[in-house]
C-alpha positions in Angstrom: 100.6 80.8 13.9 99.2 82.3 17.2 95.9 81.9 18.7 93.9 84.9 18.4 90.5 83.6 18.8 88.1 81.2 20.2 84.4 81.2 19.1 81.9 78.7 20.1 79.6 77.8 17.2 76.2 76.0 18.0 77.0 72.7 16.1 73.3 71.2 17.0 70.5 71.5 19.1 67.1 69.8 20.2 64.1 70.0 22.5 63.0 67.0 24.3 59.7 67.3 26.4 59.0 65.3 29.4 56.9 65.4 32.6 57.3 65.9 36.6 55.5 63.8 38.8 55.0 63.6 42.7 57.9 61.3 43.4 60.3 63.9 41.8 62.9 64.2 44.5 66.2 66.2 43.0 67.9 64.8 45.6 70.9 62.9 44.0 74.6 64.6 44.8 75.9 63.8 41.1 73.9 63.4 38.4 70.1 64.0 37.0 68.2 61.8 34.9 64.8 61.8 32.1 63.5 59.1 31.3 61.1 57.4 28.8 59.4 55.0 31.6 55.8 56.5 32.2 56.0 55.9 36.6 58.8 57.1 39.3 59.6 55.3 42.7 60.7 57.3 45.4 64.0 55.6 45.1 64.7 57.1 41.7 66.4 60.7 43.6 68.2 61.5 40.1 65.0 61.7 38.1 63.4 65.1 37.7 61.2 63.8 34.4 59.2 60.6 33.6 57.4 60.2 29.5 60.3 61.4 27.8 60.0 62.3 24.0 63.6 61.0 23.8 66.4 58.9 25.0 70.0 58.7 23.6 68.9 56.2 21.3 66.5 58.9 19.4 69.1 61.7 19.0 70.0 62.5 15.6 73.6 61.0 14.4 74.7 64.7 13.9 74.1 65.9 17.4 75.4 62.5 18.3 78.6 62.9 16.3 78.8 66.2 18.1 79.0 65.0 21.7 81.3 62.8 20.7 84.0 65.5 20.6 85.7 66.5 24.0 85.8 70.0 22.9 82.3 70.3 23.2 80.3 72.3 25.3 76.7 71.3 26.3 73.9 73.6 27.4 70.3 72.4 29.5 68.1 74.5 29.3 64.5 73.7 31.5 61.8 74.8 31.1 58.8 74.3 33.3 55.8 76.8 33.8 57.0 79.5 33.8 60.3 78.8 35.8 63.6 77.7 34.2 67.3 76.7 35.3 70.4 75.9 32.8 72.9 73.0 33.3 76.5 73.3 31.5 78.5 70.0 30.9 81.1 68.7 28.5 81.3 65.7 25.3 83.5 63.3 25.3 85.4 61.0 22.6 83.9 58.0 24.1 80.4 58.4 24.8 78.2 55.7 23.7 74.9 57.0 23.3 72.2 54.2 22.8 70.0 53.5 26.1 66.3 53.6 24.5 65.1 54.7 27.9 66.8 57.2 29.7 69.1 60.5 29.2 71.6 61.4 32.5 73.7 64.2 33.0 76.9 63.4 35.2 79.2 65.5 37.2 81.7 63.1 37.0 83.6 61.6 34.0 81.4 58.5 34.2 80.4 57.4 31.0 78.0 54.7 29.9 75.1 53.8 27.3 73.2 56.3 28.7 75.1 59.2 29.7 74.4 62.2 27.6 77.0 64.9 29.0 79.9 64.8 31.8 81.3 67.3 33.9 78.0 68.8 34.3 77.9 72.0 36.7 74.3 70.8 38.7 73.0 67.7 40.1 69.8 66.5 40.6 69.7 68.8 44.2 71.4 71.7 42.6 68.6 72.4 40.3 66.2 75.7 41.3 64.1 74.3 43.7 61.2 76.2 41.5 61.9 74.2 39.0 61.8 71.4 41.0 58.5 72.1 42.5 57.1 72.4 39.3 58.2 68.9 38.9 56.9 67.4 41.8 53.3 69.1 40.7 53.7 66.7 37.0 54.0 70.0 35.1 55.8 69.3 31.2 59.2 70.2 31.1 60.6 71.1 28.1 64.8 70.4 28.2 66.7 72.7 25.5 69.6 71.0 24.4 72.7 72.8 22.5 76.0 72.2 21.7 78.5 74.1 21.0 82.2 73.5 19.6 85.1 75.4 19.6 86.3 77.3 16.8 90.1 78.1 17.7 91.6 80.9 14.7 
């Protein structure tokens, strides 16, 4: 039977809330980071938010279940006063899923315990530099997360 259409169909989503801070660089070439710890060191250049509401760890098994499918799509979506930027990466078969402290996007195929997405189309330096200085002024930013699967007819 030939292919005569694609759909992407929003298989789940969340909202995870974190916060800026001063050290937020956006500096890092490959990948961007939230995390649950409550400070930030100039040497973290990945993290753009500190106080997370959730790591890996606290996802849901379904939207777990759905990452875990290379035919998904992932969309970021930031949110921070007033400002926003959007971030598109991929699933994968083998992600793990389970740091209790941290969430990173990667624009590589990299995967460990606390990878979220791969493939991703921003970094850390890509992001609107808005948004970013948003961040650096400890404003809340509110990270829309959906994902989406393929529905080949």
């Amino acid at each position: 039977m030939p292919l005569r259409e694609i759909k992407l169909i929003v298989a789940a989503s969340d909202w995870i809330v974190a916060y800026g801070h001063y050290n937020v660089l956006a500096t890092h070439r490959t990948t961007f980071e939230i995390t649950k710890d409550n400070y930030l060191t100039k040497r973290g250049n990945c993290i753009i938010g500190i106080k997370s509401s959730k790591s890996l760890k606290d996802l849901s098994e379904d939207m777990k279940n759905n990452l875990r499918n290379s035919n998904t799509i992932v969309r970021l979506i930031l949110y921070v006063d007033g400002k926003s930027d959007a971030v598109t990466c991929m699933g994968n078969e083998n992600l793990i899923l389970n740091s209790d402290s941290k969430i990173i996007v990667r624009k590589s195929g990299y995967i460990d315990g606390s990878t979220l997405c791969i493939n991703a189309d921003k970094s850390s330096n890509e992001l609107s530099r808005e948004v970013v200085k948003k961040l650096r002024e400890g404003k809340k930013v509110t990270l829309g997360l959906i994902v989406y699967s393929l529905s080949l007819h």
